[in-house]
N, C-alpha and C positions, 0 to 999 in steps of 0.2 A: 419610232425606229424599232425595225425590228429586230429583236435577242438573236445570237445563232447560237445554236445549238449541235456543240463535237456530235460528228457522225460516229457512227456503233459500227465496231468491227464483226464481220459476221467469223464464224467458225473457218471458214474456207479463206476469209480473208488473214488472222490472227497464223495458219498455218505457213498460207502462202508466206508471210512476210518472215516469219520465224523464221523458216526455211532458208531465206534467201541468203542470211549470214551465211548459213552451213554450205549453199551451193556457190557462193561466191570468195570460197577458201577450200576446195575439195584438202589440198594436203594437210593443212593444218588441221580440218576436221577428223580427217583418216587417221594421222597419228595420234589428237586428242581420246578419238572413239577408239582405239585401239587400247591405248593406257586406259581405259575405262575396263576397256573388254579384257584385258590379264589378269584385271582386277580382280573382275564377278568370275574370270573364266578361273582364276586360282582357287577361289573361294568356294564355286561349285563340282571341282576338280578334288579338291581337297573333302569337302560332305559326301563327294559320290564313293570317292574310292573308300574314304574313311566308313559311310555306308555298306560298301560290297565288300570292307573285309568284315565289317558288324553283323553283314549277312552268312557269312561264312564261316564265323564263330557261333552264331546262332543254329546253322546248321549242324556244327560237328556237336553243342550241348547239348540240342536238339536229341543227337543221336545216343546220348547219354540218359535220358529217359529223364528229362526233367520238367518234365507235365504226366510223366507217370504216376498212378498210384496204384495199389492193390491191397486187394480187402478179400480177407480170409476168417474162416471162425476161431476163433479163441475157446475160453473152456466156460463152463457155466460154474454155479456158483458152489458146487458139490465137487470140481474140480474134472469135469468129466468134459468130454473131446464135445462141442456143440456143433451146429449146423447151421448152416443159410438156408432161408426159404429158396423155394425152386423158382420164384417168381422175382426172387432179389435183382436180378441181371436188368428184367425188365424195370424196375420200380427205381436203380440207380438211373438205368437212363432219361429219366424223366427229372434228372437234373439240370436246370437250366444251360450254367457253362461247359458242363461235361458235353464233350463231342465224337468220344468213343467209347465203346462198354465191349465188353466182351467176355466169354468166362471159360474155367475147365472144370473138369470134375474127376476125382480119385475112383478109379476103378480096382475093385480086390482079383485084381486078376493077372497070372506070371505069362511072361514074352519068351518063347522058345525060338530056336532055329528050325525046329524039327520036333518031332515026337520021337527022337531018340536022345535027346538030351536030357542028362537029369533031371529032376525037379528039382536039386540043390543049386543047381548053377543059373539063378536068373539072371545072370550079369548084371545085375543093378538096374534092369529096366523096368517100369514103370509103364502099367496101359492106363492112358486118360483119355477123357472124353473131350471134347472141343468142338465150340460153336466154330460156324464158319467166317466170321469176321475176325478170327483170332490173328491171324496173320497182319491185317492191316493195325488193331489196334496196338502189338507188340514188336511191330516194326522187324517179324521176318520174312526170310524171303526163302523162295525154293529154290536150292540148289539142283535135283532132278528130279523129273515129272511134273507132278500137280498137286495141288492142293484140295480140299474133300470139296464137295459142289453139294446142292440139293438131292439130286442123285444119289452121289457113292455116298454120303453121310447116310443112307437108311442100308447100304449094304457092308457086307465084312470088308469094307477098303479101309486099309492106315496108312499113315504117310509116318516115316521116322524123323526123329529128331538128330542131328550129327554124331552124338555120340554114341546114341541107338544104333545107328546105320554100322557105324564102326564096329563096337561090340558083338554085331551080328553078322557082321561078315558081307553086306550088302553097299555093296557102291554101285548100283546101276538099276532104273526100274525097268528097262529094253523088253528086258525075259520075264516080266511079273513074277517076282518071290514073292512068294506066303513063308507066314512065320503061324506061330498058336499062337493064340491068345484067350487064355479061359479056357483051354480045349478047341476053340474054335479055328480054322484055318480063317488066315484073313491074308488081301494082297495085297501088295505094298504097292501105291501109285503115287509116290513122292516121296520125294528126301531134305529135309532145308538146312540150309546153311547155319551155321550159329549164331544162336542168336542172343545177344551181350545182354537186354532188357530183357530179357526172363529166362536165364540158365538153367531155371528149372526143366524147362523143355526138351532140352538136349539129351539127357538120355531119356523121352518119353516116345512110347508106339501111341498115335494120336488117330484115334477113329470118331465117327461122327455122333454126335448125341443120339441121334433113335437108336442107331444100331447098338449103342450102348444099352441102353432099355431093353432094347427085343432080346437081343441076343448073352450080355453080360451081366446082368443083373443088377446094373446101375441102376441106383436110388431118384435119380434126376438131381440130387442137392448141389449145387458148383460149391467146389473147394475153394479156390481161387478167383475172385474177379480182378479184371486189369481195365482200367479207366483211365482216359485223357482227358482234358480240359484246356480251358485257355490257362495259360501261364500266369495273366493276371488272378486267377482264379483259384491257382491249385489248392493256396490254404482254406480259404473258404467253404471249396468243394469235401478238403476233409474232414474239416470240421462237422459236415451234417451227413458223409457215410453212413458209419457205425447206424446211427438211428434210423436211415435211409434204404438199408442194405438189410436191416433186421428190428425194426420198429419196435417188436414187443420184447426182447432184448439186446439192443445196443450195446450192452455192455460185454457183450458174449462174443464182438466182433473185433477184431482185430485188422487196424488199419497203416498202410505204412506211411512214413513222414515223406514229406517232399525232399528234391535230390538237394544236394548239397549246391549241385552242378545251377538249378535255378537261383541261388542266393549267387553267384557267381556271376551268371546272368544279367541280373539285374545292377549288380555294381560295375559292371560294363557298361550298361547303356546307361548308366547316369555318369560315365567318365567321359563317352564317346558325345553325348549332350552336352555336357560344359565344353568339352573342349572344341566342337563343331561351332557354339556360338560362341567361342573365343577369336575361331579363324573367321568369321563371316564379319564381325566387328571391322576388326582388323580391314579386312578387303573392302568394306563399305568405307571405312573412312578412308582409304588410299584413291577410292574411284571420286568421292566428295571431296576433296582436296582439288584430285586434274579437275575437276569439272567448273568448281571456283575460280583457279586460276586460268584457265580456258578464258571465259566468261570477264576476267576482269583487265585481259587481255583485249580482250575484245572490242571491251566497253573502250578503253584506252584509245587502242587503234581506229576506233571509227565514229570519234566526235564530230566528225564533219558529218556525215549519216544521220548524226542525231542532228544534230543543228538545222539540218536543211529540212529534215523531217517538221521538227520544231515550228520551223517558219512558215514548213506549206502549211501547215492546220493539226499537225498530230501533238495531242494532248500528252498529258504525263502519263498519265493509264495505260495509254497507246504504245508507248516507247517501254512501259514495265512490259508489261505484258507480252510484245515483241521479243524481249529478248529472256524472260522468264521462260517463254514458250522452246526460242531457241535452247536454252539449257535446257530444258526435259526433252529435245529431238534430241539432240547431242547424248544425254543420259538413255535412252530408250535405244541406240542403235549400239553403244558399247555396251547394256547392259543384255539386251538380245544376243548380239557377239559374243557377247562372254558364257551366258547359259550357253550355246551352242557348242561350243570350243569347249567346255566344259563337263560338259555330257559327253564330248567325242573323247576326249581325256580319261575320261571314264571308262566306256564302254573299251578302250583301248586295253589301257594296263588292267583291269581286271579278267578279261578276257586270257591276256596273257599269264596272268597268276592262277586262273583256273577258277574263279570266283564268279559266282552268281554276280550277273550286272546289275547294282542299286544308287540308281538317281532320284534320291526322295524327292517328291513334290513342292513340298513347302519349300527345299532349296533352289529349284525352278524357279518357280511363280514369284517366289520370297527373292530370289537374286533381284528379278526384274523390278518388281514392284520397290523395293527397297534402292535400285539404282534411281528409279524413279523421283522419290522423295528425298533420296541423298541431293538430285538433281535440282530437284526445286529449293533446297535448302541451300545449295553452295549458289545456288543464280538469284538470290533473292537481293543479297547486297548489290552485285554490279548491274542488278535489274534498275532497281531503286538508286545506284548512283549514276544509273544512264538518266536516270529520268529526272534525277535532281539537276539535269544539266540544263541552261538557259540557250535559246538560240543562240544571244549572241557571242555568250562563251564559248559554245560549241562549237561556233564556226571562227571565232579569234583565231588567229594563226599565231603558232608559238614564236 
């Protein structure tokens, strides 16, 4: 006599049948998958926006210079004013997290209107020398004209600083004013806005390093460097300046601390972290919940399905597995819905608040994948109590 042996459901088979729960109750499914999808949709609704205001606090600490540092000389050990090598600028950059370097240098030299103005009266302005990347690494911006290029940095071009501009009498670079500088005429082809990370600048006449050399008798030595990094990095980064910046005395080097604003920063995103996997908990077990009771509804309502199943040849495994399958379709199209609805929730109200749109990833992929296994976890009991059922239970009539 021979054994038989339960046939093997292929992939397309194990689908199809799942399926057919969900297609032979569209409304019940729809409002099921729906309560699924407020679920994930609140949860990733709630990460996005809580995200794009996290981005927009980041932004404005951001603008508070707190990945700034800046490294200047100090005094040597006889108490006397010290120096940066000329090649410190380069030798900082070659720090690994640092991501912007850039430098000034103090020029001995007075800013006139004219060659009829005192020599008493420098209004407090200050000629410094400036690499050309100075602008991006200290986050100003040019109010009018431009900023020094390859070009005008080897000729008498300065651009003023807002307070400079003021003090001078110069709002407009239209007509190219010259001003002195060291006796030399130079003209102005730029003005910048103030700038809050390095006020030192604002009353400074900022012309280009060679021309400083050729023409002012600058040493080459930067007074001043201003350096960014990653955030996770800043203490790091300054702890190995000072000796970075001036090797053969470090001690002579004067470094600033990081902003207060980064300590700020960071107790933000460890408040905005607990509390994002407090609300994603929360929604996960609200979509685990419909999805169980879905499911054990289901089982309920459709022991005659299993019975008959039962009796034509479908094994215990067959009958798990059916409706196992069903609960992760059920979880996979509310938990799709919900990312979608969720992200559009987003992109919405931030949009409207003015904020940078941030729908992290992980709360993506993480909604789905997580309704996913919420799915299989709440359809395991009415999986396995469909399949504890016997034909002829199944088909008893109450």
């Amino acid at each position: 006599m021979t054994e038989l042996t339960p046939a093997r459901l292929r992939m397309s088979d194990i689908l199809r049948t799942g399926s057919s729960g969900l297609r032979s109750r569209p409304t019940r499914v729809a409002l099921s998958a729906l309560g699924i999808a407020i679920g994930i949709a609140a949860m990733v609704a709630v990460v996005g926006i809580s995200s794009s205001s996290r981005a927009d606090l980041d932004r404005q600490l951001a603008a508070l210079g707190t990945n700034l540092l800046r490294v200047a000389p100090g005094q040597t050990l006889f108490g006397e004013a010290a120096q940066l090598p000329e090649e410190s600028t380069e030798m900082v950059a070659r720090i690994g997290p640092v991501t912007d370097v850039s430098a000034t240098g103090s020029i001995a030299a007075d800013v006139y209107r004219s060659d009829l103005i005192p020599s008493t009266e420098t209004g407090g302005i200050s000629a410094v020398a400036a690499q050309l990347d100075l602008p991006e690494t200290v986050g100003a911006t040019i109010g009018e004209g431009t900023w020094l290029n390859a070009a005008t940095a080897r000729y008498p071009a300065v651009v003023l600083g807002a307070t400079a501009a003021e003090r001078l009498g110069i709002g407009s670079v239209d007509h190219h004013p010259q001003i002195l500088i060291g006796g030399e005429w130079f003209t102005v082809v730029g003005i910048l806005d103030p700038v809050p990370l390095a006020p030192e600048l604002d009353p400074a006449a900022l012309v280009g390093w060679p021309v400083a050399d050729s023409e002012l008798d600058f040493d080459g030595h930067p007074t001043t460097l201003y350096t960014r990094s990653a955030d996770s990095a800043v203490e790091s980064v300054q702890s190995v300046l000072a000796a970075t910046a001036n090797p053969e005395a470090p001690n002579e080097v004067d470094v600033s601390r990081p902003s207060d604003a980064l300590a700020a920063q960071q107790a933000t995103d460890r408040t905005f972290t607990a509390l994002l996997l407090g609300l994603g908990a929360v929604a996960l077990l609200v979509g685990g919940v419909g999805v169980a009771n879905t499911m054990v509804i289901s089982v309920l309502e459709r022991r005659g399905e299993i019975g008959l199943r039962r009796s034509l040849g479908a094994t215990r495994g067959h009958i798990r597995v059916q409706f196992l399958t069903e609960s992760l379709l059920l979880s996979s199209i509310g938990g799709v819905t919900g990312v979608l609805l969720g992200a559009a929730v987003t992109a919405v109200y931030a949009t409207v608040q003015g904020w940078p749109v941030s729908v992290p990833l992980w709360a993506a992929t993480g909604g789905v994948v997580a309704t996913l296994v919420t799915g299989a976890v709440a359809g395991l009991y009415p999986a396995a109590r469909a399949a504890r059922l016997s034909p002829t239970e199944a088909l008893a009539v109450p």
